[in-house]
C-alpha positions as CSV (number, residue, x, y, z in Angstrom):
1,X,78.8,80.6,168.5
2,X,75.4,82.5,169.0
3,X,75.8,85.7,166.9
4,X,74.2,88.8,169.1
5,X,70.7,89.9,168.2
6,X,70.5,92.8,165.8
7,X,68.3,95.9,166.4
8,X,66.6,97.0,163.0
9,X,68.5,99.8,161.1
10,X,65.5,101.3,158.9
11,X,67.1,104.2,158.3
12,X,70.3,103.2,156.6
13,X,71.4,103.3,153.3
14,X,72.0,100.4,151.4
15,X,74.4,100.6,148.2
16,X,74.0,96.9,147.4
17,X,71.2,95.9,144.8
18,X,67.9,93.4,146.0
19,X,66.6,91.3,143.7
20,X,63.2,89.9,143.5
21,X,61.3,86.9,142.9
22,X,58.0,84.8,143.2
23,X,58.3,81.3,144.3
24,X,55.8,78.7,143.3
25,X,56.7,75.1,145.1
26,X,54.9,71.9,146.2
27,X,56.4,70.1,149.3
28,X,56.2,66.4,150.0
29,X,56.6,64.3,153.2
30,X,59.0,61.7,152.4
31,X,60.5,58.8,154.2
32,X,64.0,57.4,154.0
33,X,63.1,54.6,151.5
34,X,61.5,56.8,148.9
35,X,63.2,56.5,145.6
36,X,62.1,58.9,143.0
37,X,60.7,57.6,139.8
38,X,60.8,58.6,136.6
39,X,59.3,61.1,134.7
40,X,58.3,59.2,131.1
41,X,58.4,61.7,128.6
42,X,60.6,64.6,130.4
43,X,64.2,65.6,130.0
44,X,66.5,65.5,132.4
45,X,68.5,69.2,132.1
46,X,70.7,68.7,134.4
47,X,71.5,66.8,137.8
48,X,73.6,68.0,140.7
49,X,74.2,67.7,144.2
50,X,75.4,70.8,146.9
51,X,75.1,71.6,150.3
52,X,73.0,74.2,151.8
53,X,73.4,76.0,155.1
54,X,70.7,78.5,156.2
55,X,70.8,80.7,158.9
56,X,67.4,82.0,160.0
57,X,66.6,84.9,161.6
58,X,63.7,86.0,164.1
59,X,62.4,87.8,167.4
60,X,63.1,85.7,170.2
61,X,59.5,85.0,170.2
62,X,59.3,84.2,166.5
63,X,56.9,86.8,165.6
64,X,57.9,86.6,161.3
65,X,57.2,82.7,161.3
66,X,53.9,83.8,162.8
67,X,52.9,85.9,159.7
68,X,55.1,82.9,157.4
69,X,57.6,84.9,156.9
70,X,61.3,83.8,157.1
71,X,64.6,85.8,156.6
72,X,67.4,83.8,156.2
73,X,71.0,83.7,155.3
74,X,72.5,81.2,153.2
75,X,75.6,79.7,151.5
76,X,76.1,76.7,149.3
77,X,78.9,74.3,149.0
78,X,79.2,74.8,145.4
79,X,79.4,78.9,145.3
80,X,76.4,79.2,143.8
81,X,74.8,80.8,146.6
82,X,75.9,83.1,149.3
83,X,73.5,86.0,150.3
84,X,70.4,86.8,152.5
85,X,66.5,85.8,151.5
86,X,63.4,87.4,152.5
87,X,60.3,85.2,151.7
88,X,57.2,86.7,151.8
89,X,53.3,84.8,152.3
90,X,51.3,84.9,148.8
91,X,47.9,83.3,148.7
92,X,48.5,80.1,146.6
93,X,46.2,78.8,143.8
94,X,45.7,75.7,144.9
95,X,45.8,73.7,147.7
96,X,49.1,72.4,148.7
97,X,50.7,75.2,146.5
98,X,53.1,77.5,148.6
99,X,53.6,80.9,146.8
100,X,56.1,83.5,148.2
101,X,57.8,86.3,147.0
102,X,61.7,85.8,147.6
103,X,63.4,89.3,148.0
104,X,67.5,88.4,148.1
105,X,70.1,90.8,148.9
106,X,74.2,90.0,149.4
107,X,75.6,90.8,152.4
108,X,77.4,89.6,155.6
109,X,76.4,86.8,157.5
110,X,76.7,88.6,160.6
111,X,73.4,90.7,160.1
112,X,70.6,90.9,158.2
113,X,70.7,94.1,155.5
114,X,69.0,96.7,156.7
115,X,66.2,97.3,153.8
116,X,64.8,93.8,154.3
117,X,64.5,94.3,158.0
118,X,62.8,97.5,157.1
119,X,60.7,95.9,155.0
120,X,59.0,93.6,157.9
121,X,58.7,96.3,160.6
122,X,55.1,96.3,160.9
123,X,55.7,92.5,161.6
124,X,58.3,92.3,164.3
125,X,57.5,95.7,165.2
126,X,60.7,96.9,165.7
127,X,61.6,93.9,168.2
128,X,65.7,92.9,168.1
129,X,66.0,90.1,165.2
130,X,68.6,87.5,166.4
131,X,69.5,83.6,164.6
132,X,67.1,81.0,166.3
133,X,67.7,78.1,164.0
134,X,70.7,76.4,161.2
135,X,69.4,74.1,158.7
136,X,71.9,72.2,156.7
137,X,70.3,70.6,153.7
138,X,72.2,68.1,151.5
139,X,70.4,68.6,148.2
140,X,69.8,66.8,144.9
141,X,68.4,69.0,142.5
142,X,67.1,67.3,138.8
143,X,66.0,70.4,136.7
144,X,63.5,69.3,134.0
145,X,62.1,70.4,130.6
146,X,60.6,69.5,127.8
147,X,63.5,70.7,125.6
148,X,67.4,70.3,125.9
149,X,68.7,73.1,128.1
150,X,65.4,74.9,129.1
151,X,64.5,73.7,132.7
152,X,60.8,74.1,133.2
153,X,60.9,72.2,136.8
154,X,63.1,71.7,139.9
155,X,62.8,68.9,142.2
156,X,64.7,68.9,145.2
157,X,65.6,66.1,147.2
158,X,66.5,67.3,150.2
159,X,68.0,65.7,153.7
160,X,67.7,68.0,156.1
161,X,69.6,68.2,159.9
162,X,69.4,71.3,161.7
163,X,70.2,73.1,164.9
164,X,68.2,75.2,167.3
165,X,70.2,77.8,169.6
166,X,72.2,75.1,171.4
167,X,71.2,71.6,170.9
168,X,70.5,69.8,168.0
169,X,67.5,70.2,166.0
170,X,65.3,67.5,164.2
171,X,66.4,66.0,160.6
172,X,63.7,64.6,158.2
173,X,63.4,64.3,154.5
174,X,61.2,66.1,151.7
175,X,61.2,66.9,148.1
176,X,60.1,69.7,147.1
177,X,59.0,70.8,143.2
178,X,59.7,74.2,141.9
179,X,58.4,76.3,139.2
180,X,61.4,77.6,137.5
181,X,59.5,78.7,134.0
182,X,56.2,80.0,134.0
183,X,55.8,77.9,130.5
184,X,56.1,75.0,132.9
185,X,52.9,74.6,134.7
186,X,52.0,71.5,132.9
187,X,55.1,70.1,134.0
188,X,54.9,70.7,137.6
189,X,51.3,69.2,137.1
190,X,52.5,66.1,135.7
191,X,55.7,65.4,138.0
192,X,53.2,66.2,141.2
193,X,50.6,64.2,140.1
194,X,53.8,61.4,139.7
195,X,54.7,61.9,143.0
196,X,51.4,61.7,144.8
197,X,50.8,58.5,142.5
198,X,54.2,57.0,144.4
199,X,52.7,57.5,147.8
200,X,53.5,60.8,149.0
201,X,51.6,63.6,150.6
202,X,52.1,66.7,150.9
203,X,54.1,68.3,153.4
204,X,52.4,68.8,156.9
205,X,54.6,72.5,157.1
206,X,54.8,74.8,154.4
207,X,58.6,76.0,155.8
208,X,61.5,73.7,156.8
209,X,61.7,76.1,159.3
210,X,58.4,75.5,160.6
211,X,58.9,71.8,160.9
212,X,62.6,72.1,162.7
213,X,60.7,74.6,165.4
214,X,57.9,72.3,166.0
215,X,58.5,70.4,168.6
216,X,59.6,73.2,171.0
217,X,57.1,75.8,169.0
218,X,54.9,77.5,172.3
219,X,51.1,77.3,170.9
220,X,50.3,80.7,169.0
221,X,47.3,82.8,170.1
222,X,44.1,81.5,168.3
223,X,42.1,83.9,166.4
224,X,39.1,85.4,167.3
225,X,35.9,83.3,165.9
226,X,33.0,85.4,165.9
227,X,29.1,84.7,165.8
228,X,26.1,85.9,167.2
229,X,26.9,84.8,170.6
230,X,30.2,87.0,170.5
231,X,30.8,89.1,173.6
232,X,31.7,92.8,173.3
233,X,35.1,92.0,174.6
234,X,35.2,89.3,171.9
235,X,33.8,91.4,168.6
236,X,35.9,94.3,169.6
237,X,39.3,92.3,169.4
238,X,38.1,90.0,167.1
239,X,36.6,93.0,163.9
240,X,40.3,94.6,164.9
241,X,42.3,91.5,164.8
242,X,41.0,90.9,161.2
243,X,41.9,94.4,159.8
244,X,45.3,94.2,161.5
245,X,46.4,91.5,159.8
246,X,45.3,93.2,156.6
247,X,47.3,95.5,157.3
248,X,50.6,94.1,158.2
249,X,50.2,91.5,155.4
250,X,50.2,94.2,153.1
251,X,52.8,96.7,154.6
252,X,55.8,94.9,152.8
253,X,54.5,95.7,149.7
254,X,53.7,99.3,150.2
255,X,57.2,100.1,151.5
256,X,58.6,98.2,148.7
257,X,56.5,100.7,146.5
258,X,55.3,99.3,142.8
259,X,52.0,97.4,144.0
260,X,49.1,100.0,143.4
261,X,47.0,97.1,144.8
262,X,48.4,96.7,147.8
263,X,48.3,100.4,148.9
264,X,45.0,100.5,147.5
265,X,44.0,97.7,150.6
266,X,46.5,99.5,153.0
267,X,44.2,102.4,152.4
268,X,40.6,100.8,152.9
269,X,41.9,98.7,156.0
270,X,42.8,101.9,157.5
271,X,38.5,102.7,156.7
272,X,37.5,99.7,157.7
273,X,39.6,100.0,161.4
274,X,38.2,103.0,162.0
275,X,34.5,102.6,160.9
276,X,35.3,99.1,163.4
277,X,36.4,101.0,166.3
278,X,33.2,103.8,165.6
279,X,30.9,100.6,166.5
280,X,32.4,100.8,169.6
281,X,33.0,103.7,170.3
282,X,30.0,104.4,173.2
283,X,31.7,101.2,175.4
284,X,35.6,101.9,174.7
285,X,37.9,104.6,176.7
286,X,37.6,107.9,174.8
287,X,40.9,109.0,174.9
288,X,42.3,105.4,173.7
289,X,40.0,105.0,170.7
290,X,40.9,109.2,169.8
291,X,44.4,108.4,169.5
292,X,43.9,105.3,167.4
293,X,41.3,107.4,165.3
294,X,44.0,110.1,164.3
295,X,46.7,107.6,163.3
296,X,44.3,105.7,161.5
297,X,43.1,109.0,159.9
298,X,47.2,110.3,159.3
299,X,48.0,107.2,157.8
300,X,45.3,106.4,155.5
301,X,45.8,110.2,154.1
302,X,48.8,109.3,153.0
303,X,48.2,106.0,151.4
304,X,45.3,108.0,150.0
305,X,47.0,110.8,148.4
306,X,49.3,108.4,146.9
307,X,46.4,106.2,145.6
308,X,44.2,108.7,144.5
309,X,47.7,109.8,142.1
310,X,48.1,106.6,141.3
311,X,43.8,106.3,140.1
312,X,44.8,109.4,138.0
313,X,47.4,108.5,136.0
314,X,45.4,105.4,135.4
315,X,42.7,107.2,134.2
316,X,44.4,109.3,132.4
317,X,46.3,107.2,130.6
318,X,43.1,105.1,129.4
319,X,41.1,108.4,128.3
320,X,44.0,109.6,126.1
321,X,44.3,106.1,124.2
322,X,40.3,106.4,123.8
323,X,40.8,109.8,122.7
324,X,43.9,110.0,120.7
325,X,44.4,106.2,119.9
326,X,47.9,106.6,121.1
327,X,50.2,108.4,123.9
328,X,51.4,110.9,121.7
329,X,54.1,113.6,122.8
330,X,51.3,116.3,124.3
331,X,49.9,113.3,126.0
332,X,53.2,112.0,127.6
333,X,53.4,115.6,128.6
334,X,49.7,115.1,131.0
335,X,51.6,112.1,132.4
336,X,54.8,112.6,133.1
337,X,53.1,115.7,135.2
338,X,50.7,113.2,137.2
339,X,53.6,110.8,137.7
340,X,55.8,113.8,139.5
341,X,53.1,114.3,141.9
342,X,52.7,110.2,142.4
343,X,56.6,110.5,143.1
344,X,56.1,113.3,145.2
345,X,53.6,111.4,147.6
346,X,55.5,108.1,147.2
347,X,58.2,110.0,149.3
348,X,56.1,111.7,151.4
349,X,55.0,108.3,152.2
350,X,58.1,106.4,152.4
351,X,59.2,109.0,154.8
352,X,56.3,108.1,157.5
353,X,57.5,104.7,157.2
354,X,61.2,105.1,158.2
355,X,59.5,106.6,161.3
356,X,58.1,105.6,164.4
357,X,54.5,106.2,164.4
358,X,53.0,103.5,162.0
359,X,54.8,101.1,164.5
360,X,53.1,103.1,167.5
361,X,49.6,102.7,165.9
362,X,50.5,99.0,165.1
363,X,51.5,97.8,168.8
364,X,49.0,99.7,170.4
365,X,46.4,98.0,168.2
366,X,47.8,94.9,169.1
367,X,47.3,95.4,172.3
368,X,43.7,96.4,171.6
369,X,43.0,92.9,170.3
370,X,44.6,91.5,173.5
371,X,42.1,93.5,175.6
372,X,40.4,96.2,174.5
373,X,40.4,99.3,176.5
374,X,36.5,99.4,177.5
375,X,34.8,102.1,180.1
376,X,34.9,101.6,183.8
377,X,30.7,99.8,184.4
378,X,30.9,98.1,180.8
379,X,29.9,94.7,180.6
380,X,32.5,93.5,178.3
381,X,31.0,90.1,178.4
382,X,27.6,91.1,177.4
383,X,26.4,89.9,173.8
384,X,27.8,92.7,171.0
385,X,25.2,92.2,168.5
386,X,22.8,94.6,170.1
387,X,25.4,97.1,170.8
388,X,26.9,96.9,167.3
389,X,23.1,96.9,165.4
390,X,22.2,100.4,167.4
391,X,25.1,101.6,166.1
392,X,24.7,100.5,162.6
393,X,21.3,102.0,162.2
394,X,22.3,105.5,163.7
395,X,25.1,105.4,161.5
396,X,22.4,104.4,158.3
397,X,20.1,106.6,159.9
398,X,22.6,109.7,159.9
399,X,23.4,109.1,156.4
400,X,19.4,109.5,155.5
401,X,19.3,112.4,157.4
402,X,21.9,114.3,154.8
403,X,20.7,113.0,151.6
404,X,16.9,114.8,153.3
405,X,18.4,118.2,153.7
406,X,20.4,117.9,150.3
407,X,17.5,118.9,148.3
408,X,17.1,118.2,144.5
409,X,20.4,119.7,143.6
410,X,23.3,118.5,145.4
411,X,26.9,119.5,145.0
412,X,29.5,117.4,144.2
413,X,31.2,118.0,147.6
414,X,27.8,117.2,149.1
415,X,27.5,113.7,147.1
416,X,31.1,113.0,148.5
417,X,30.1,113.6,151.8
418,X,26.8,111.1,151.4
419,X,29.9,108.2,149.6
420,X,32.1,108.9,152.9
421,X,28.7,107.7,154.9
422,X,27.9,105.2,153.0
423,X,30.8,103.9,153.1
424,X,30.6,103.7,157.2
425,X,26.8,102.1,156.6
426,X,29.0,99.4,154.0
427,X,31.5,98.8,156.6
428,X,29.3,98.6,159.9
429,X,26.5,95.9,157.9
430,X,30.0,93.6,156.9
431,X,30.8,93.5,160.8
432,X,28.0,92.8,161.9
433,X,27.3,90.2,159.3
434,X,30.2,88.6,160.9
435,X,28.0,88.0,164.0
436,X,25.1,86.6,161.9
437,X,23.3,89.7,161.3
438,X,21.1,89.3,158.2
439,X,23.2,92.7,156.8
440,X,24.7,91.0,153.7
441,X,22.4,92.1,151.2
442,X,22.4,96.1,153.0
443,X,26.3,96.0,152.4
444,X,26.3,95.0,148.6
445,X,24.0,97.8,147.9
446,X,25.6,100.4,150.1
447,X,28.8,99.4,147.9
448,X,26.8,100.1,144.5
449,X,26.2,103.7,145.8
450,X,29.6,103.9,147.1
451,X,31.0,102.7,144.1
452,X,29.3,105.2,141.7
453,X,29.8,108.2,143.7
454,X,33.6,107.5,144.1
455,X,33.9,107.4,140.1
456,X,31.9,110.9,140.3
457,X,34.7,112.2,142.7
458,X,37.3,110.8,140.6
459,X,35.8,112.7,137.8
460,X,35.8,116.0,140.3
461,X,39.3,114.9,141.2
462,X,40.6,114.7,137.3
463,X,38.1,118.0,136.0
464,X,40.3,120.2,138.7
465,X,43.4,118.9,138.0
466,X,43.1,118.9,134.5
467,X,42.1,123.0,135.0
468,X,45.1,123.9,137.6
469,X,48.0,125.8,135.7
470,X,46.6,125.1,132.4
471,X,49.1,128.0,131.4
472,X,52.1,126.0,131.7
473,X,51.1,123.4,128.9
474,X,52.6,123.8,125.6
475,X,49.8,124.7,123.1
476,X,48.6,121.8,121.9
477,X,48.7,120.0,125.2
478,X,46.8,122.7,126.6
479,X,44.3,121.4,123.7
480,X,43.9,118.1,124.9
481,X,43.0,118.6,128.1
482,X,40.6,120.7,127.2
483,X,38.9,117.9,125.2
484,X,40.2,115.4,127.8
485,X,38.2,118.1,130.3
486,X,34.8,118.1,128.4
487,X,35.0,114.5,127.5
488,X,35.0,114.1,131.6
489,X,32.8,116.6,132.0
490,X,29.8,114.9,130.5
491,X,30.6,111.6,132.7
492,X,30.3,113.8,136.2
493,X,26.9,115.4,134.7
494,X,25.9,111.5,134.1
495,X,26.8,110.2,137.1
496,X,25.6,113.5,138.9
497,X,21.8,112.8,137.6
498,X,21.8,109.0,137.4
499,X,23.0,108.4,141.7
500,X,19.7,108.6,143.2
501,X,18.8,105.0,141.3
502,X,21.3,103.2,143.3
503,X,20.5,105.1,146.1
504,X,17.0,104.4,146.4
505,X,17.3,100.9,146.1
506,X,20.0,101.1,149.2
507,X,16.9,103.0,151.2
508,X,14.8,101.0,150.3
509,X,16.2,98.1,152.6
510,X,15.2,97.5,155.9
């Protein structure tokens, strides 16, 4: 029987522990007649047979399989498995490689546990999930190694049947070839290249859930493709679109907490939205493009303060090994007091996203990419490369305007003001490079500017941290940040003196 759909529950507390995993696999096509051959020179650690039943879970109009996602539960017919499984896109390495990180939790079969449904908010965005689809797999799985008992490699030979809602589903065959040891990757080389010499291809899908839903699967929206003959209308959704799916691809990770990199892109997608929506700012509803503007801004502090902690304790923990040659006890004192305020805007952040209002700022620029809210007597048809160049150069022009009045001497608030408009010059040249502006070349030197004023700030950023309640140190702590202090010091008077290089060659562009 259809279980009921499931609102998401991002609030409660789990007591149960999720594990997590990466998944590296290679799927193949494969007919009934295909017999596997074998693999000369490989051990066979073991052999067995099970069967699998998965239960998937989705918005009734499958919005996770549109980001590749799938949440699933699943039991075996030999015990080994009963539990729930969150796989999450990763950028492969090659080709027909399919890389996800598998997040499993235990729990009922009845719903999905509430922290992985929290974790793919910003996907469904907050939509009811409910099961769309039961795949029953009869599975041969030959583990092999190059030793006796360590598997390197999994091949599964799978036949699959399946169900969708109420009627039966479509039933094919595939094997599929696991990494299961990261010592292994000659392995899975060998036994692909094995498999592709015996005829087979790889798989058209990269889920089984994918290629049960495919016949009944209603096209998905297209993406924007943008050029110089782009209409407003087009650019708009199309500049917007992009960062979006930046930022929902990357929203798992920062609620998951532990991936500096991933809040780190969080935070310049939230940049790059709003420089975006400042091209188009002249043509698009005021009030509409305000309200986006302030999210954008809220949120992006927060990833930001979090970051900029996370940059610190980085830094810090570099300059005290060049320093000291170890972490010693007064340098595990520095840390531990940058980590506290990392923790402290890790929660901070954690508790926006058990709210409502990243999910607000995510539908409604969703809808934005749908149609985007433009003035009453706008052309929204009208090419956007003219539109989008006058706004680049006032926004270059503005930037020239404050390094004029800043005189020989600028402050290092002043120099942070020029990185924050440079960085707007940066972002405005990359969009309209993606209309086939000749703006390339504008954009990688913009980013040399930015990039050596940001390590100035970061030097500003560490100086005055390094000085606040100095008092509270223990004595010979209190010593090493004041050699830590000078050492930085000297770097901000460098940088401070040397920025004008970079920057010149920026204005000298045209």
């Amino acid at each position: 029987a259809r279980l009921a759909a499931v609102p998401p529950c991002p609030r409660q507390v789990e007591t149960t522990r999720m594990n997590s995993h990466r998944e590296t696999e290679l799927k193949f096509d494969c007919g009934p007649e295909f017999v596997l051959a074998d693999f000369d020179g490989l051990i066979t650690v073991s052999d067995q047979q099970r069967r699998l039943t998965a239960t998937y879970w989705d918005t009734s109009d499958h919005r996770l399989l549109g980001w590749g996602v799938t949440l699933r539960h699943r039991s075996s017919s030999d015990s080994s498995e009963e539990g729930w499984t969150l796989k999450l896109n990763v950028a492969g390495d090659a080709q027909d490689e399919v890389v996800r990180d598998e997040l499993t939790e235990a729990g009922s079969s009845d719903h999905p546990p509430a922290r992985l449904v929290a974790l793919v908010r910003a996907m469904t965005l907050d939509r009811p999930l409910e099961p769309i689809a039961t795949i029953i797999t009869h599975r041969r799985a030959l583990s092999l190694g190059t030793e006796f008992g360590r598997a390197l490699v999994e091949i599964a030979d799978d036949d699959v049947v399946s169900r969708v809602r109420d009627r039966v589903g479509s039933g094919f065959r595939q094997i599929e070839v696991e990494l299961v040891d990261s010592d292994g990757r000659a392995v899975l080389d060998e036994v692909c290249a094995t498999i592709r010499t015996a005829g087979l291809a790889a798989a058209r899908y990269r889920s089984k859930l994918d290629q049960v839903l495919a016949p009944t699967a209603e096209p998905r929206r297209a993406r924007h493709r943008l050029d110089h003959r782009s209409s407003l209308a087009e650019a708009a959704a199309g500049l917007v679109e992009r960062s979006l799916r930046q930022l929902v691809a990357h929203d798992p990770a920062v609620r998951l907490g532990g991936d500096v990199e991933a809040v780190h892109q969080a935070r310049v997608t939230t940049r790059r939205l709003r420089a975006d929506l400042a091209l188009f700012r002249t043509v698009l509803v005021g009030d509409a493009v305000t309200r986006l503007l302030s999210d954008l801004r809220w949120y992006g502090a927060l990833l930001g303060e979090l970051r900029d902690a996370q940059v610190l304790a980085t830094r810090l923990e570099s300059q005290l090994v060049e320093l000291t040659g170890a972490i010693d006890h007064d340098g595990r004192e520095l840390l531990d007091r940058v980590t506290d305020r990392a923790d402290f805007h890790r929660t901070q952040l954690e508790s926006a996203l058990a709210g409502d209002r990243v999910i607000e700022m995510l539908r409604r620029l969703e809808a934005f990419t749908v149609e985007p809210p433009f003035r009453h007597g706008v052309s929204s048809d009208s090419a956007a490369l003219p539109t989008m160049r006058k706004r680049a150069a006032a926004t270059r022009r503005k930037v020239r305007q404050l390094v004029q009045r800043l005189g020989s001497d600028p402050t290092d608030a002043d120099l942070h003001n020029v990185r924050k408009r440079v960085k707007k010059v940066r972002y405005s040249a990359q969009a309209t490079a993606r209309l086939g502006a000749h703006s390339k070349a504008l954009a990688r030197s913009a980013g040399a500017v930015q990039d050596e004023l940001g390590e100035l700030h970061d030097c500003v950023v560490e100086m005055a941290w390094l000085a606040h309640d100095v008092e509270r140190y223990s004595p010979t702590a209190a010593f090493a940040t004041g050699r830590l202090h000078q050492q930085i010091a000297e770097r901000r008077r460098e940088l401070h003196h040397n920025w004008r290089a970079n920057w010149e060659r920026f204005d000298a562009l045209e």
